[in-house]
N, C-alpha and C positions, 0 to 999 in steps of 0.2 A: 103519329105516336112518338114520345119524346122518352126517350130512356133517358136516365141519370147514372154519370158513371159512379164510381163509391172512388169517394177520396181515399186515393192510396197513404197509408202514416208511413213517417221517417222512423227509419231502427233508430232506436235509442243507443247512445253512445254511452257505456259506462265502462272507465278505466280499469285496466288488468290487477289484479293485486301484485307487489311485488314480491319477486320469488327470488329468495336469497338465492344464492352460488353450491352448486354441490360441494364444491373446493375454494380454496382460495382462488381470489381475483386480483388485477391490480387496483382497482378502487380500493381507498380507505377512507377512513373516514376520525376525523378528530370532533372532542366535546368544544361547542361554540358554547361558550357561559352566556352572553347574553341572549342568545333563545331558548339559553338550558335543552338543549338537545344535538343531536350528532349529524354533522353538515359533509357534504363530501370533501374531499381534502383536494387541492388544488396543488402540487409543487410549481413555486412560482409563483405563486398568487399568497397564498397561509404561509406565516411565519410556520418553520419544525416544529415539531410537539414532541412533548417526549411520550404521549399515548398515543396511540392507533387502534383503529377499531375495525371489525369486519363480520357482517350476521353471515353464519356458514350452516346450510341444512348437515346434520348430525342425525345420526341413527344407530342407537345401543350396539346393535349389533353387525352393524357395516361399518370398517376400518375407515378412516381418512388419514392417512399417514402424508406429513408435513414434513418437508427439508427448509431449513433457513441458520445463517450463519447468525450466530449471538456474541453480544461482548459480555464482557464478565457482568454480572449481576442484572444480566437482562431477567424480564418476569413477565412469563402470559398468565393470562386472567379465562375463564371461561365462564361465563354468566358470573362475574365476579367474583370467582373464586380462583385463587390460584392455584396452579395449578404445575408452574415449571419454572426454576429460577437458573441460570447459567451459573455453573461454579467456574468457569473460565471462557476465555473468551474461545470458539472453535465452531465446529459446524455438528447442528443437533437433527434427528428426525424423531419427530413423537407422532402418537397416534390421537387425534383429538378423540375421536369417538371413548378412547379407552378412560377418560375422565368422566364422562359422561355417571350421576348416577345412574344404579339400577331401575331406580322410579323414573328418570326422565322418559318425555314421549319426545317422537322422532320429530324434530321442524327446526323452527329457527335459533340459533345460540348463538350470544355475543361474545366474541373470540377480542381479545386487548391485548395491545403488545409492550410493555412500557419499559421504560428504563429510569432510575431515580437521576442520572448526571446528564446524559448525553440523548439529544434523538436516534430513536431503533432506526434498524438499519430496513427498515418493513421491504425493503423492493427482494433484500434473500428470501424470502416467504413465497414458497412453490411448493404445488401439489407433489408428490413423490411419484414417478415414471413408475408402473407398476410393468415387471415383464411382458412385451408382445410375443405371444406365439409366431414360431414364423411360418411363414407363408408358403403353400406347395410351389413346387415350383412349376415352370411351365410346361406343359403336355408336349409333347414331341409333333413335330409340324408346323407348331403354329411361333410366332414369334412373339418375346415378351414384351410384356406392355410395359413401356419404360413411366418409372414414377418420379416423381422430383425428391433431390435427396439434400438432408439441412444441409445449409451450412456451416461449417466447423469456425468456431469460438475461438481456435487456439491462433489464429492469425492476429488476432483483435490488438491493435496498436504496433504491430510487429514491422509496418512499412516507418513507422517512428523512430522507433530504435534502430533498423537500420540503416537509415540516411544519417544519422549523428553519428553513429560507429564510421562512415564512411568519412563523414565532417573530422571525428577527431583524430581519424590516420591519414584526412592532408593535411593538418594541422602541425602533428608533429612531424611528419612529413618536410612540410615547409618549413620548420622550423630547424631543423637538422642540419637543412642545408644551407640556414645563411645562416644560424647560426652554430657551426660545427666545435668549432673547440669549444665553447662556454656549453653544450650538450653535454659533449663526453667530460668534461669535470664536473659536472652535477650526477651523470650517471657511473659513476667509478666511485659508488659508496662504501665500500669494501677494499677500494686498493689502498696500495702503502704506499703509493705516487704520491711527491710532492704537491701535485694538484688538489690531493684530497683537505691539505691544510691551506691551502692557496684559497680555495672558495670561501672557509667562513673568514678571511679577513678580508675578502674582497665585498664592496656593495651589494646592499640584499635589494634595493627597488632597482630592476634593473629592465630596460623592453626584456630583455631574455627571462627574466624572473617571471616579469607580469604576463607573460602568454603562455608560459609552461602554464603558471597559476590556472589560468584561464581552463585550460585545456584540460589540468586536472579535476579541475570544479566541474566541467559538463562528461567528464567521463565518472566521476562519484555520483554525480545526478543522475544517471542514469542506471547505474546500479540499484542508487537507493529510490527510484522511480520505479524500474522493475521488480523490487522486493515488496515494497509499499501498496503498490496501486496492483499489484499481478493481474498484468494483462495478457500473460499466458495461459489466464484460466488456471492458476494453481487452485488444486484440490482444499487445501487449508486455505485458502484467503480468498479464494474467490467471488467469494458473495460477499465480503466485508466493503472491501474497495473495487469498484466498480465505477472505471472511468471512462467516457469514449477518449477517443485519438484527437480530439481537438481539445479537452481539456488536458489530456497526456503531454500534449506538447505545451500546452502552458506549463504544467507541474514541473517537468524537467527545466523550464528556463527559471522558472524561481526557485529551484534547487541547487541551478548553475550561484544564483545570486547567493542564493543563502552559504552555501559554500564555499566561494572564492571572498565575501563578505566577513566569514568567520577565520578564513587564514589572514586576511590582513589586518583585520582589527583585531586579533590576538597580540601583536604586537605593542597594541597600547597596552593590553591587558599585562604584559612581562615586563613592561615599563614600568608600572603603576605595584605591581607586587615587585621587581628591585628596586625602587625606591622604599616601600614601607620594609619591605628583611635589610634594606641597606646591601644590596647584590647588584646592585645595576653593571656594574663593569662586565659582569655576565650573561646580559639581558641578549646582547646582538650572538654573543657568540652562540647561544641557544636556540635565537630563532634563525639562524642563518641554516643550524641541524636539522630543526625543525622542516623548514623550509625544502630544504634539499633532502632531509628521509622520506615528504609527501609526496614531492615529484618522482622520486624512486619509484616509490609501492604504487604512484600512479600509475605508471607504465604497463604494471599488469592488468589494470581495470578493463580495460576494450578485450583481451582477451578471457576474461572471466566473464562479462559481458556478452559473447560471442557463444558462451559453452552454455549458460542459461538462457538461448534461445535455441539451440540446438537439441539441448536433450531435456527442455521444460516439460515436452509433450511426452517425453515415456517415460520421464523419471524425475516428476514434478515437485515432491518431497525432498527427496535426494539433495537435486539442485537448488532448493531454495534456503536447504540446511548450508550447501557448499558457499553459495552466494554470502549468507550470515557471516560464516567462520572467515569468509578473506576480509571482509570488512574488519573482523574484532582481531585477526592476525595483522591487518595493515595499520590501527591503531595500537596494539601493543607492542609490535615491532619500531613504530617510528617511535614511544616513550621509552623504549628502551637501548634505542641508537640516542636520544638526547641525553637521557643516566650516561650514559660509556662516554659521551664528550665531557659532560660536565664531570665528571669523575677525574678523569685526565686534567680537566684545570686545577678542581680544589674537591679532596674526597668531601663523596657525599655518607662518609660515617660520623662528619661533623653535623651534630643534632640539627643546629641553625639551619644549614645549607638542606637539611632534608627534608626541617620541614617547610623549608622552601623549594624543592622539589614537590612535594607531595600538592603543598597549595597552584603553583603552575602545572601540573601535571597528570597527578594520580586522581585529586577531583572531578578535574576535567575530563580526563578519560571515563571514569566513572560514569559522569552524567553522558556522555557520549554513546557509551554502550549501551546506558540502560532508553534513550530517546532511538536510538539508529538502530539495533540486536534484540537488544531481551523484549521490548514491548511486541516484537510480531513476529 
């Protein structure tokens, strides 16, 4: 007798549909015009876009509440409609659902993040932590079950900053000590000492000049690194700039450059304006003030430096307001110790002379505040 077995069939294989995100994800996605459709976004691979995209399941009546930092005139879109524009640049949380019409059914919406000048900043787009109830605790007898606990964000670049703080107190450290007399008549900006008129006739390119310089330009970088990029996780800026520690420490050395770059080539620049007002016999004596009011107000920088890693963590607003004001107090102080020199050569209530002040000066300061203070 010959039984026949029954050909077993193979399950069929058919693909999952895809199920958008209850919340935001880190996938985005940008419009490819030549497939005319939306491709996942690659950083690193895809040029920035100034749109971004995300299908996010929506449901009338269930919240989805969003946190993400926006710059000014940032605009989402929700199945293209808009639906939010930033009137300044700061950190916003909206509810997507609450756009939602009354007629919509609950599933997929296309969520767009755009900006008309600059690519969004898409990586601050996070779900909103909604309260955890806490947890009983443990029964008596028994012992508790230890659980793994985050790690705090507020270190993030902080072994950076303080190896250069260490860098720039042997710096001038060393520097003090060989060289001591040419130290203390740059720092006696305030005495009546014959020394104080002794430095601006003395040579401004000097080693002693060019390492303070130095020293000052990576103690301002790092200020304006720490304000810039806030890698203390400050509350206002944190989601704008977001940098690891290995691009932190590039940013700081092209800050050192850009910095110690823009004190010495200022020099051409007072050159080139006393020749056109016809002032140049004034030109050295101005930046030699110049010069020696930066290394002054520099001196403070490592310890302003020092107080915005110390108290960023509990009083994050505070310190990043106090950080601002030494900056815009260390450039109107040094424009204003150059006024009182050059006042003392040739009053500056002679029209000519002020508004050749104003053009070396008060511009410059200007653009200074408004690129280093007011924009963050």
């Amino acid at each position: 007798m010959v039984t026949w077995a029954t050909p077993s069939r193979a399950a069929e294989y058919r693909p999952l549909p895809v199920v958008a995100p209850v919340g935001i994800t880190a996938d985005w996605l940008i419009f490819d015009a030549s497939r005319n459709s939306l491709i996942l976004y690659l950083p690193g691979y895809h040029a920035p876009a100034q749109a971004y995209y995300q299908w996010v399941n929506l449901t009338p009546s269930q919240p989805l509440r969003v946190s993400f930092a926006a710059q000014k005139t940032l605009s989402l879109f929700l199945d293209n409609s808009l639906i939010f524009t930033a009137p300044h640049s700061g950190n916003y949380t909206i509810d997507l659902s609450r756009y939602l019409p009354r007629t919509a059914n609950a599933g997929q919406h296309l969520l767009c993040v755009w900006h008309p000048d600059v690519s969004p900043n898409y990586t601050s787009f996070t779900n909103e932590r909604l309260p955890v109830a806490k947890a009983p605790g443990p029964k008596v007898g028994r012992s508790p079950v230890w659980q793994p606990q985050a790690k705090s964000l507020a270190t993030q670049g902080q072994n950076v900053f303080l190896c250069f703080l260490l860098l720039v107190g042997l710096m001038y450290g060393g520097i003090r000590t060989a060289y001591q007399p040419g130290f203390a008549r740059i720092y006696e900006l305030w005495s009546s000492a014959p020394g104080e008129q002794n430095f601006l006739t003395r040579p401004t390119i000097t080693w002693l000049n060019l390492l303070l310089v130095l020293v000052f330009s990576l103690s301002f970088a790092l200020l304006l690194a720490a304000i810039h990029t806030n890698v203390q996780n400050v509350i206002i800026l944190r989601r704008l700039f977001v940098v690891p520690e290995s691009d932190l420490l590039i940013r700081v050395l092209v800050y050192t450059l850009l910095v110690g770059g823009f004190v010495l080539v200022r020099f051409l620049f007072l050159l080139l304006m006393g020749y056109i007002f016809d002032l140049s016999p004034l030109v050295l004596t101005q930046y030699r003030e110049f010069i020696r009011s930066l290394l002054f107000m520099g001196l403070f920088l490592p310890a302003v430096m020092l107080l915005y890693l110390v108290l960023n963590q509990s009083w994050p607003e505070g310190v990043l307001w106090v950080s601002n004001g030494v900056v815009t107090i260390m450039l109107l102080a040094t424009v204003v110790r150059v006024a009182y020199t050059i006042h003392r050569r040739a009053s500056l209530l002679n029209l000519h002379l002020f508004s050749y002040f104003c053009a070396t000066e008060i511009i410059p300061l200007t653009i200074l505040l408004k690129v280093l203070v007011f924009t963050y």
